[in-house]
C-alpha positions as CSV (number, residue, x, y, z in Angstrom):
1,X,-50.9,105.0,220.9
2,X,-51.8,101.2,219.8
3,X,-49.3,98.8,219.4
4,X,-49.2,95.9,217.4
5,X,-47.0,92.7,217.2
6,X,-43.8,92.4,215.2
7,X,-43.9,89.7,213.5
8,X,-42.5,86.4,215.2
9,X,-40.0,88.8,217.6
10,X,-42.4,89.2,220.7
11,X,-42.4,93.1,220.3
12,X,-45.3,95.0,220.8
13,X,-44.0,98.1,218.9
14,X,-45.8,101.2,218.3
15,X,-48.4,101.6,214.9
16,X,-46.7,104.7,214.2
17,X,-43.0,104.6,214.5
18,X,-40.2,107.6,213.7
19,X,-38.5,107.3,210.3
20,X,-35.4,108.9,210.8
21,X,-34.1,109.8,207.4
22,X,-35.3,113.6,207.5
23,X,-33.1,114.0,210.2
24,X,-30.3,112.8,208.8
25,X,-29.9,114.2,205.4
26,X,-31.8,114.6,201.5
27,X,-35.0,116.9,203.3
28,X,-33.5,120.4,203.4
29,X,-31.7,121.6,206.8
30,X,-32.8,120.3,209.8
31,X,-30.7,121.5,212.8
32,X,-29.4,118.7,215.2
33,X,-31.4,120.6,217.9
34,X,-34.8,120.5,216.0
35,X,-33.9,116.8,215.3
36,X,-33.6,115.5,218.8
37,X,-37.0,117.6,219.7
38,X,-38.5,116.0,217.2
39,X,-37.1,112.5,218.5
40,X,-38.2,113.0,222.0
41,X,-41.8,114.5,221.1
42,X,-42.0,111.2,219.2
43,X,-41.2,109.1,222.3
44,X,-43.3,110.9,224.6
45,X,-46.1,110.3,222.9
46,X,-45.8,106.5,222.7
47,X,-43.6,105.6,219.8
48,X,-41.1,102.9,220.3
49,X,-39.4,102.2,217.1
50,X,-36.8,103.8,214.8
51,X,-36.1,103.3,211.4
52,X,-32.7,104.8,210.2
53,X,-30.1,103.4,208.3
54,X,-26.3,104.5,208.1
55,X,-26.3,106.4,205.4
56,X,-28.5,108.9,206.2
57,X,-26.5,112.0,206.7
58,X,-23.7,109.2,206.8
59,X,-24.5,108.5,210.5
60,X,-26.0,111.4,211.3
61,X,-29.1,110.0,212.1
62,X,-27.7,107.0,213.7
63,X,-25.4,108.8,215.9
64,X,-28.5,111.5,216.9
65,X,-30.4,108.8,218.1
66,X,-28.0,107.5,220.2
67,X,-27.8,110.7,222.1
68,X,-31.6,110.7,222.5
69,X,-32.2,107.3,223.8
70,X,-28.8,107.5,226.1
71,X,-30.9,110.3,228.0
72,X,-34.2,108.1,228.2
73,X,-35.2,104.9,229.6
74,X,-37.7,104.1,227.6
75,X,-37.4,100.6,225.8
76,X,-36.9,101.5,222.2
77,X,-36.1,99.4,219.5
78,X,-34.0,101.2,216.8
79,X,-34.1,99.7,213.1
80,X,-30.8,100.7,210.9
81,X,-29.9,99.5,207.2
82,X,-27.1,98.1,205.4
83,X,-25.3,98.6,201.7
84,X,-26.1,101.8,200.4
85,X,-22.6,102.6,201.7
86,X,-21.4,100.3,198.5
87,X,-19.9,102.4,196.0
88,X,-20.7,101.4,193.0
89,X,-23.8,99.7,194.9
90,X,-23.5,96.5,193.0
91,X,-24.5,92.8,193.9
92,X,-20.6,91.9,194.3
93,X,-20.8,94.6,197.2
94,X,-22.7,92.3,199.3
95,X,-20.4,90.3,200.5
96,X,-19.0,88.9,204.5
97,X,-16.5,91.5,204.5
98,X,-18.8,94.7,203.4
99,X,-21.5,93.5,205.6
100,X,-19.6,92.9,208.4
101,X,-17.9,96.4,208.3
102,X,-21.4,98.1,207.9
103,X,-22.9,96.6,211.2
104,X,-19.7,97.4,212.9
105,X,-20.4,100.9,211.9
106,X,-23.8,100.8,213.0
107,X,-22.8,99.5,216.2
108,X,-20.8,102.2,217.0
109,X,-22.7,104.9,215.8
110,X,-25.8,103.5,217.8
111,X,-23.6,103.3,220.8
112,X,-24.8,99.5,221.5
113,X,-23.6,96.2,221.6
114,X,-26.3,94.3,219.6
115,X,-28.5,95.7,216.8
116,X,-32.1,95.3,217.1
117,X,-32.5,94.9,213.7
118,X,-30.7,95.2,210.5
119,X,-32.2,95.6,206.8
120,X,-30.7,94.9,203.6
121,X,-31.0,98.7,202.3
122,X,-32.5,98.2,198.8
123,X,-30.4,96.1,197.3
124,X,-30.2,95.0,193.9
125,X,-33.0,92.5,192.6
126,X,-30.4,89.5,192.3
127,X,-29.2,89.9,195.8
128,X,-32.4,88.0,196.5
129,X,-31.6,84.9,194.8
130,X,-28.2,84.5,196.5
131,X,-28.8,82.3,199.6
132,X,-25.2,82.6,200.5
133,X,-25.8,86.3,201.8
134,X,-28.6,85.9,204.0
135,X,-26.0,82.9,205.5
136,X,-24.3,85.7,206.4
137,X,-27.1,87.4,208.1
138,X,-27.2,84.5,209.8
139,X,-24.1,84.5,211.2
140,X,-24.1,87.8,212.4
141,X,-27.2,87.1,214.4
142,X,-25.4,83.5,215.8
143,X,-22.0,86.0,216.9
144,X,-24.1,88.3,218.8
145,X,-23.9,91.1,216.6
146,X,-27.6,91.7,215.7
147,X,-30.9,90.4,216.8
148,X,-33.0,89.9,213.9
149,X,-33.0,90.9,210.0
150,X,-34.9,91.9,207.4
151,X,-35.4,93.9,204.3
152,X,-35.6,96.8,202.6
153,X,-37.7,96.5,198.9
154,X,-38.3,98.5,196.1
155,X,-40.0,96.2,194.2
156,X,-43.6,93.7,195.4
157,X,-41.5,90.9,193.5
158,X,-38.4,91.2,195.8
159,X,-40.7,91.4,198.8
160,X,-42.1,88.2,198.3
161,X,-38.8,86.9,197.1
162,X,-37.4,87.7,200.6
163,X,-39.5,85.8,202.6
164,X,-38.7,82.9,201.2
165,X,-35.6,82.8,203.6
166,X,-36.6,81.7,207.1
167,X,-35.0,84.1,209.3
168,X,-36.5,87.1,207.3
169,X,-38.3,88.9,210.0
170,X,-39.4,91.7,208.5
171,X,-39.7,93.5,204.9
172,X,-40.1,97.1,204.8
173,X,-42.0,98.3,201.4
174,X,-43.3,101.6,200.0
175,X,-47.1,101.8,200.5
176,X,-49.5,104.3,200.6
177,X,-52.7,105.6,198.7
178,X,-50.7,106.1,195.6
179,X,-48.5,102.8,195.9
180,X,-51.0,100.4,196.8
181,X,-49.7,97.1,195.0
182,X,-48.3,95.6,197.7
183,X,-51.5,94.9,199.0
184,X,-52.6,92.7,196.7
185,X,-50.9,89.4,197.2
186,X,-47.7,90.1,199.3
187,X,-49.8,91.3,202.1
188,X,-51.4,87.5,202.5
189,X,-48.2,85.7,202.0
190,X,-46.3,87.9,205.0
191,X,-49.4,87.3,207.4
192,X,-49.5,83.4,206.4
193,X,-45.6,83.7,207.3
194,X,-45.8,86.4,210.4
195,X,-43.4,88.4,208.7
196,X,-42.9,92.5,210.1
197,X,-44.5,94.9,207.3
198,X,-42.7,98.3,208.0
199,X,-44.4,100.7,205.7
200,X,-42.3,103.3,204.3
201,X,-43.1,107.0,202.1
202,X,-46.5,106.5,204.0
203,X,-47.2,110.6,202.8
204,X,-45.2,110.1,199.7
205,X,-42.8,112.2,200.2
206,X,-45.5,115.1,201.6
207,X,-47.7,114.9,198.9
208,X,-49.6,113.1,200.9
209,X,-50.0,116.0,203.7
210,X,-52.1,118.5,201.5
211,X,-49.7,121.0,202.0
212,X,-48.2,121.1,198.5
213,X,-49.0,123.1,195.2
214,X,-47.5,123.3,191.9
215,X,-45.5,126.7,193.3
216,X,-43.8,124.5,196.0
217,X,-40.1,124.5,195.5
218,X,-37.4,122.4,197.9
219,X,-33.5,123.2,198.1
220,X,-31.1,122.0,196.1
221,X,-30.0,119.0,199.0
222,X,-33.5,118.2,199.4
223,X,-34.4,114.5,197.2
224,X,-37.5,115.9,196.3
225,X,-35.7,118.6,194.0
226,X,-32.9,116.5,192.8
227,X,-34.0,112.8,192.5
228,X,-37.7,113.2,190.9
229,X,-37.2,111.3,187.5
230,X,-34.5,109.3,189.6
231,X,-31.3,110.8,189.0
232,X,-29.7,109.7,192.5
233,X,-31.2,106.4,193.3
234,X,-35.0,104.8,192.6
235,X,-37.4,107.3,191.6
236,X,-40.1,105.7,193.8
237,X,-38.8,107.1,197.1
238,X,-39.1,110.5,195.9
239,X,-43.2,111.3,195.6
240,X,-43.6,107.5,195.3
241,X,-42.8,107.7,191.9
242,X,-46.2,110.0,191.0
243,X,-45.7,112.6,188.6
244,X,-45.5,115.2,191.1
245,X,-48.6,117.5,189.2
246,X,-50.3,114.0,188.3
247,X,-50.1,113.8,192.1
248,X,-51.6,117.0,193.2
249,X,-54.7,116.7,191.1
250,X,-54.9,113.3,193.6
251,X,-54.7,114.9,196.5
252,X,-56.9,117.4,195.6
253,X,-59.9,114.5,195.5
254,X,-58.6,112.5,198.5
255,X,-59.0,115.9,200.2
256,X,-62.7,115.8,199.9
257,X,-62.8,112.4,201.5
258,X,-60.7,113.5,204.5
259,X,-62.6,112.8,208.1
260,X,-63.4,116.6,209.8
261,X,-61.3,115.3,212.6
262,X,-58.0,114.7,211.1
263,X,-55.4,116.4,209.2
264,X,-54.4,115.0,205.4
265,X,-51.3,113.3,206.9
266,X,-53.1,112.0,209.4
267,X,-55.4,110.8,206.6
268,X,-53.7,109.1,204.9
269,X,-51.8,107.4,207.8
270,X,-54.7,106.0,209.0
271,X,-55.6,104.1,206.3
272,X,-52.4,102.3,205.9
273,X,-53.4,101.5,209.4
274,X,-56.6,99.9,208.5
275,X,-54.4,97.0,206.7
276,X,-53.8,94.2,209.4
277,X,-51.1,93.0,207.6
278,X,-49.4,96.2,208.1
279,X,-47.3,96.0,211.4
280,X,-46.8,100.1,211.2
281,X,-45.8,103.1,209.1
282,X,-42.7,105.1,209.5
283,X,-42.9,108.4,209.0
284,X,-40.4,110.9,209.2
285,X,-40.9,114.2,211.1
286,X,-38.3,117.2,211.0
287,X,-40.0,119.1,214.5
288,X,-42.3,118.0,217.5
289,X,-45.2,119.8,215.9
290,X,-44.9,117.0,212.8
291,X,-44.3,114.3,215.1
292,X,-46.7,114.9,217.8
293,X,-49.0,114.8,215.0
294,X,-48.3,111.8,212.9
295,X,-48.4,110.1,216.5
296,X,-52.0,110.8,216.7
297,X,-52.7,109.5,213.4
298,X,-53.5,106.3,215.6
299,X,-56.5,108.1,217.1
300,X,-58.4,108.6,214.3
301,X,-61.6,106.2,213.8
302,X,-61.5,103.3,211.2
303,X,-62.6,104.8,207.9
304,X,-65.8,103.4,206.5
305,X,-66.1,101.6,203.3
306,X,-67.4,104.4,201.5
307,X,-64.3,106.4,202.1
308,X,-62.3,103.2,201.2
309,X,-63.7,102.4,198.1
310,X,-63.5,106.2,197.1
311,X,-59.6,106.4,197.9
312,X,-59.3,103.1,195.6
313,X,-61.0,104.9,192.4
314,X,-59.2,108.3,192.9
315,X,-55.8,105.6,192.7
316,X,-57.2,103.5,190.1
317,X,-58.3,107.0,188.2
318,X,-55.0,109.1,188.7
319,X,-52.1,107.4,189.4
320,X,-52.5,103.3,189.3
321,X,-50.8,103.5,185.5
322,X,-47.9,105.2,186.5
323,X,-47.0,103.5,189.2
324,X,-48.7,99.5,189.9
325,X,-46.5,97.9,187.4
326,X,-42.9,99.8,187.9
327,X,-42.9,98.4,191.8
């Protein structure tokens, strides 16, 4: 495993972390027994960050993690979320009070005394342009409650919007080979700034692993049946917000450009990885087979320039209209 710096913190945290939502809820079943496997197959081979949030299985995931990591003594640093407990989730939601209660949550669901760190969970676009709630933030950091903050985006603008606030740490965004935007400017303003990228839906939502054809069917609690044209929350966290045919016929191309020595996910992992801006991807994993293998992603040799430039056309080519403008 390689590890790379986190922004201004001082961690060295691991290019490949464990993105905890498939074991919390929105993927299908995945047995408490099958998620802690997966957990500790993560940690053993090198990983040292989790990204949850509390929502995800509301808690579940949070409170699962804590049973792993009380068995290990491995130093771990856990990342959890904050607001999509708000119901309606509105701007007025974001507030001392609401924010406060979430991290208290948090805190006892994690089973720990300070939070690592704590994102903004995709809030609305106008919660950016509200100084008086990253005071907040603030605060809570100044009482002891949590370490560092950061941010959770849908959007490139609210991205760079974000870092505008100097005790941002870290913004996590959507990017892979079919949400490439980010790259373009917001990449070079959060290295100038030595701001965390967390990249998030690196496999779009398994598109991304190959695996997939226009037979595949998911169950009825599973996002990827009941949120694709956005009926539950943004439509780009379910198959990045790619048609999900338009998306096949992709990944049918990048296929051909796949290194002999890696899988699809691992693919596709490893060129997020070949951004430096990029501190590391988070992908989720619902057994140690998945896990052990998007840990060796890391492995993988740097992809040549050819292979590069030939993922860039089959985005420009396939999916870059659908999706470079929306996000």
């Amino acid at each position: 495993m390689n590890y790379r710096q986190f922004g201004r913190t001082g961690w060295k945290v691991s290019e490949i972390g464990f993105g905890a939502w498939a074991i919390g809820a929105d993927w299908g079943d995945v047995s408490e027994t099958d998620a802690e496997a997966a957990l500790n197959s993560a940690l053993d081979r090198g990983v040292n960050f989790i990204d949850t949030a509390d929502v995800y299985g509301d808690g579940r995931s949070e409170r699962i993690i804590a049973r792993v990591l009380s068995k290990r003594s491995d130093e771990v640093f856990v990342a959890t979320k904050a607001g999509r407990r708000l119901n309606p989730h509105v701007v007025e939601g974001y507030n001392r009070e609401n924010l406060n209660a979430f991290v208290d949550r948090s805190l006892k669901n994690l089973g720990v005394e300070r939070l690592d760190l704590v994102q903004l969970h995709c809030p609305p676009t106008e919660v950016y342009y509200q100084p008086e709630l990253f005071a907040v933030m603030d605060d809570m950091v100044s009482a002891g409650k949590i370490q560092y903050y950061g941010v959770s985006v849908e959007k490139v603008e609210e991205a760079i919007k974000a870092i505008d606030y100097p005790n941002v740490t870290s913004v996590q965004i959507i990017f892979n080979m079919f949400r490439q935007r980010p790259a373009e400017l917001f990449f070079k303003l959060a290295k100038e700034r030595e701001i965390a990228i967390l990249t998030r839906v690196p496999l779009a939502s398994g598109l991304l692993t190959g695996k997939m054809s226009p037979g595949s069917s998911f169950s009825s609690d599973d996002h990827r049946q009941y949120n694709r044209h956005g009926e539950a929350f943004d439509r780009g966290e379910t198959f990045s917000g790619v048609d999900f045919r338009t998306g096949l016929e992709a990944v049918e191309e990048l296929k051909r450009l796949c290194p002999a020595d890696a899988t699809m996910a691992q693919f596709a992992l490893r060129w997020i990885l070949q951004f430096d801006a990029v501190t590391l991807a988070i992908p989720g994993a619902k057994n140690p087979e998945q896990a052990q293998a998007n840990a060796a992603a890391g492995d993988i040799a740097s992809l040549d320039r050819k292979t590069l430039t030939a993922v860039q056309r089959v985005y420009e080519e396939k999916v870059k209209a659908e999706v470079h403008q929306r996000w």
